[in-house]
Z-matrix of the N, CA and C atoms (Angstrom, degrees):
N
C 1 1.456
C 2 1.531 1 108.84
N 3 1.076 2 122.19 1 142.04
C 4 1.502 3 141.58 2 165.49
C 5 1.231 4 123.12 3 -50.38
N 6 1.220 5 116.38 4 103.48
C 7 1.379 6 129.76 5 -160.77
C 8 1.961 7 112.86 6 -53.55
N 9 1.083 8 96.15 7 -43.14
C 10 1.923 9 112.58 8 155.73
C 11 1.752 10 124.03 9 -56.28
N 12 1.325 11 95.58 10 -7.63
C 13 1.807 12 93.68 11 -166.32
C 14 1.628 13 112.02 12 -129.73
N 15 1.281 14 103.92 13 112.90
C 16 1.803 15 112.00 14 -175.56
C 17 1.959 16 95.32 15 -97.16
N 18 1.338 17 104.03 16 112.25
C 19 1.190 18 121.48 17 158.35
C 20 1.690 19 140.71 18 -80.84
N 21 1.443 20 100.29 19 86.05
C 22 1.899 21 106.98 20 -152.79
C 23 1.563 22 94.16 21 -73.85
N 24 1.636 23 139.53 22 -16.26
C 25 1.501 24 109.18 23 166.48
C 26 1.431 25 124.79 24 -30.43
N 27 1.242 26 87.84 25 126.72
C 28 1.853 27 106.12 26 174.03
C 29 1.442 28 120.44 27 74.10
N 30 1.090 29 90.09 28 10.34
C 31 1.909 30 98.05 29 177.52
C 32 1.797 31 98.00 30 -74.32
N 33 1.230 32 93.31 31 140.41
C 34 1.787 33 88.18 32 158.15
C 35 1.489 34 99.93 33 -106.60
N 36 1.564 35 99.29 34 160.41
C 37 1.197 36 136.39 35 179.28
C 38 1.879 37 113.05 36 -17.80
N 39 1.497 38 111.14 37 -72.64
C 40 0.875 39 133.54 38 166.47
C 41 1.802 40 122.73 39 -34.61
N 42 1.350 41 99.78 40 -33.11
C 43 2.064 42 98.59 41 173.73
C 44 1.519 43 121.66 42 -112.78
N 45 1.279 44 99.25 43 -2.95
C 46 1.453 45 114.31 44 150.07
C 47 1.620 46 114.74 45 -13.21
N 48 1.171 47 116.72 46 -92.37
C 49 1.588 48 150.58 47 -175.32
C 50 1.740 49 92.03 48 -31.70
N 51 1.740 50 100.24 49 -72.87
C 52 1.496 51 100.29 50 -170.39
C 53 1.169 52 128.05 51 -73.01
N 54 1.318 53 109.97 52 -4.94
C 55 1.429 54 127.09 53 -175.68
C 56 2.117 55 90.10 54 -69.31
N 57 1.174 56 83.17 55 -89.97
C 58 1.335 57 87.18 56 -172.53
C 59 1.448 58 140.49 57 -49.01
N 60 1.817 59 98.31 58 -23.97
C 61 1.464 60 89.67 59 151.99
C 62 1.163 61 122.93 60 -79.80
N 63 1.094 62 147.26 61 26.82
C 64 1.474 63 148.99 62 172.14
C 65 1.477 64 98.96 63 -89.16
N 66 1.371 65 100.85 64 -65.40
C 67 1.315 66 137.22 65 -167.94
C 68 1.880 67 98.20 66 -32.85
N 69 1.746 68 87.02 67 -55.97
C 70 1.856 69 90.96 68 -150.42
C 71 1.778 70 86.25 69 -79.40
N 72 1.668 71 133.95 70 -27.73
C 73 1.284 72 108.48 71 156.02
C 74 1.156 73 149.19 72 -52.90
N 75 1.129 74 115.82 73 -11.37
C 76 1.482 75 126.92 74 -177.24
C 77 1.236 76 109.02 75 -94.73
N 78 1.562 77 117.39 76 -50.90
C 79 1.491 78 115.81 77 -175.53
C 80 1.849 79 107.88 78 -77.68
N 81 0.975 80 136.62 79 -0.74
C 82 1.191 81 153.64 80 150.41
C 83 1.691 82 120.65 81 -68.35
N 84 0.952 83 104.52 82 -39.39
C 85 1.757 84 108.31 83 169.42
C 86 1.447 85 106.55 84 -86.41
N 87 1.180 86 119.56 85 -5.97
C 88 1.835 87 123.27 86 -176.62
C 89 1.847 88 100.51 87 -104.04
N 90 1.180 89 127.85 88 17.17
C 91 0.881 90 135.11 89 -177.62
C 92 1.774 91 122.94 90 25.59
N 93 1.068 92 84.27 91 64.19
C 94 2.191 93 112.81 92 178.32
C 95 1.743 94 100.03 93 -96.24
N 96 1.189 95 101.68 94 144.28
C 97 1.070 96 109.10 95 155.24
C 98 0.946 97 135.57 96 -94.85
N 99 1.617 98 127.27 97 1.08
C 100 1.187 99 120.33 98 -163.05
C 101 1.682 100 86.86 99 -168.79
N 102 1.172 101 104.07 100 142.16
C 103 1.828 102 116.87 101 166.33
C 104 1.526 103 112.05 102 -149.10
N 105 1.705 104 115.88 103 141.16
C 106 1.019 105 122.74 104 174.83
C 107 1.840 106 127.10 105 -113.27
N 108 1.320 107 89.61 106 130.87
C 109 1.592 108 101.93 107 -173.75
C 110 1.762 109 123.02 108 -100.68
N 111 1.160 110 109.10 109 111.37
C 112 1.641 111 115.29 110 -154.45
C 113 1.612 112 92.98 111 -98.85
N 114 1.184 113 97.61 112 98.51
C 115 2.211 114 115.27 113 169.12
C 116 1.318 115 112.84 114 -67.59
N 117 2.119 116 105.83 115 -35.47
C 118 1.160 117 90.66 116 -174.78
C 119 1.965 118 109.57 117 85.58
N 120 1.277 119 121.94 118 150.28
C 121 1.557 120 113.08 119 -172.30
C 122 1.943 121 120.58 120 -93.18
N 123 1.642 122 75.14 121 -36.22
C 124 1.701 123 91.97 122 -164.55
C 125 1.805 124 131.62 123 -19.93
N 126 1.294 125 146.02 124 -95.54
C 127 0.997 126 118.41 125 175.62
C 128 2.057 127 117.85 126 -96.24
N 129 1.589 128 93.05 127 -11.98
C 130 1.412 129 86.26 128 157.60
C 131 2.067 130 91.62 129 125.90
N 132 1.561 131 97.57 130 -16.82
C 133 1.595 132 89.21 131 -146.27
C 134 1.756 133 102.44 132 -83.80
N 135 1.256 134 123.40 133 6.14
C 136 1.345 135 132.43 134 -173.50
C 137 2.000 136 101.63 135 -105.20
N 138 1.250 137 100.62 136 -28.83
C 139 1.478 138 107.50 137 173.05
C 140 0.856 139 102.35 138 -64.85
N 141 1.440 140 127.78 139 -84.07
C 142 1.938 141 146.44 140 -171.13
C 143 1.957 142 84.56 141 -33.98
N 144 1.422 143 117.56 142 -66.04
C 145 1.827 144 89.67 143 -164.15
C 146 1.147 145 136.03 144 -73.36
N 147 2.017 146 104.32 145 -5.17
C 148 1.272 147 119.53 146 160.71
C 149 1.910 148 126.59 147 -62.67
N 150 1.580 149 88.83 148 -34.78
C 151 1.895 150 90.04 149 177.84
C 152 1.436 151 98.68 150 -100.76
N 153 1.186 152 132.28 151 -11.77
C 154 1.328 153 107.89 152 162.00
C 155 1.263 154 117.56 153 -47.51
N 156 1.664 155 105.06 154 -69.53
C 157 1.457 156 106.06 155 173.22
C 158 1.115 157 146.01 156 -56.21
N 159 1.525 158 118.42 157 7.14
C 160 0.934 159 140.44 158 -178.17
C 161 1.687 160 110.97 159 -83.00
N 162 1.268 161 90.41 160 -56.78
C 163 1.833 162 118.51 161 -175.09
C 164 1.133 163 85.01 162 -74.00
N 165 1.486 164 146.03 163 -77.99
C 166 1.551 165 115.75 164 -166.91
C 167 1.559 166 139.34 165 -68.38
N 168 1.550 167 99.10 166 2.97
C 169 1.543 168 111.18 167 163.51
C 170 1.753 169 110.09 168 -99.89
N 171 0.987 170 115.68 169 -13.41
C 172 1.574 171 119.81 170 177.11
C 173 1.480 172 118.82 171 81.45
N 174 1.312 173 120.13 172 46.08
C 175 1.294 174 133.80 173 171.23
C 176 1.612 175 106.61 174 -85.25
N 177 1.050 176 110.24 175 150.56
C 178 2.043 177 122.40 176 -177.27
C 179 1.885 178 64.55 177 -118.72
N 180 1.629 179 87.11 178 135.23
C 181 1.461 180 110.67 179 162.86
C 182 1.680 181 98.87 180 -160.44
N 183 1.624 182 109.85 181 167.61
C 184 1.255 183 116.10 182 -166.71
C 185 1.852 184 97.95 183 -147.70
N 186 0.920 185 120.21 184 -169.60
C 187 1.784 186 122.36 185 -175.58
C 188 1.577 187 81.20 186 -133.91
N 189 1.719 188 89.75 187 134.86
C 190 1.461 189 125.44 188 178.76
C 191 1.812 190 95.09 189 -58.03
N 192 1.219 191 88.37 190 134.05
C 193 1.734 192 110.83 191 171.04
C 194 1.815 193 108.67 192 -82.51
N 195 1.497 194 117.29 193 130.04
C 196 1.106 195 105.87 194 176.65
C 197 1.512 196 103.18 195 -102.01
N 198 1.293 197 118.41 196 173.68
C 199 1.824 198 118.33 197 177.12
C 200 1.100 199 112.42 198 -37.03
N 201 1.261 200 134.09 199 -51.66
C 202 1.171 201 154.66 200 -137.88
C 203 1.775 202 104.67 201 -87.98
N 204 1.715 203 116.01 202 -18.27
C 205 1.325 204 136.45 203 163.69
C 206 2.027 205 87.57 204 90.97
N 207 0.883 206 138.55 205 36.68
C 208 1.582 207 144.89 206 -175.36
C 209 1.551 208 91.08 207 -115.08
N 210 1.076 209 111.90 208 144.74
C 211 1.516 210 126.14 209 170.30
C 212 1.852 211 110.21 210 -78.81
N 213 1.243 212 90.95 211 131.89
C 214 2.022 213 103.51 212 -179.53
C 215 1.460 214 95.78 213 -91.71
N 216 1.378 215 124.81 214 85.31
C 217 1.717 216 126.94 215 176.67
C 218 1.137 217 108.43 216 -67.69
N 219 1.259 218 128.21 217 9.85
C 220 1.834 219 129.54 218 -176.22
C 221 1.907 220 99.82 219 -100.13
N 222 1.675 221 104.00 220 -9.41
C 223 1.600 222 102.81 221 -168.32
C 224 1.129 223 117.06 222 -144.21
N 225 1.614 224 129.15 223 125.94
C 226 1.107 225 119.70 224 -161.69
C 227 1.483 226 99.01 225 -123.83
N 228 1.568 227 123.98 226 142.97
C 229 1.344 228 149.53 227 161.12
C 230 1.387 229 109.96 228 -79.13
N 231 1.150 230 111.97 229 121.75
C 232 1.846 231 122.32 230 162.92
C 233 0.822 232 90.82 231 -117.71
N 234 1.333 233 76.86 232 141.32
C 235 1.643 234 116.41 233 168.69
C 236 1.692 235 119.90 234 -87.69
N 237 1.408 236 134.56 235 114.24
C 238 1.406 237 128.97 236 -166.93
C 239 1.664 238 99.97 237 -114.07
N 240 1.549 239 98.13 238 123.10
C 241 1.731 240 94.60 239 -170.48
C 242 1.586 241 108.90 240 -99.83
């Protein structure tokens, strides 16, 4: 797996949070600018606690662009300043 890319399939609800703050510490001490976090589409409820936490830690993130220039809502790009 891609050292830039946190894959939330099969996470429940609950490790969400720590998942990704781990996640966004590590790829933050590796000096990236950018890392992507895959929610995946399904009923929605692992997304919503991924950008929550996003917005209340203060990350700029955006949804991965596919070729096609359509937004991939299953994957999100942060932005690391």
């Amino acid at each position: 797996m891609a050292k830039d890319l946190l894959d939330l399939h099969g996470f429940k609800i609950d490790e969400v949070e720590d998942a990704i703050d781990k996640f966004l510490m590590r790829v933050s001490n590796s000096n990236l600018k950018r890392a992507r976090i895959m929610t995946g589409k399904g009923t929605g409820a692992v997304k919503a606690v991924a950008l929550k936490y996003l917005k209340l830690a203060g990350y700029h993130w955006a949804y991965e662009k596919l070729s096609n220039g359509k937004n991939n809502e299953g994957c999100l790009v942060i932005f690391l300043d």
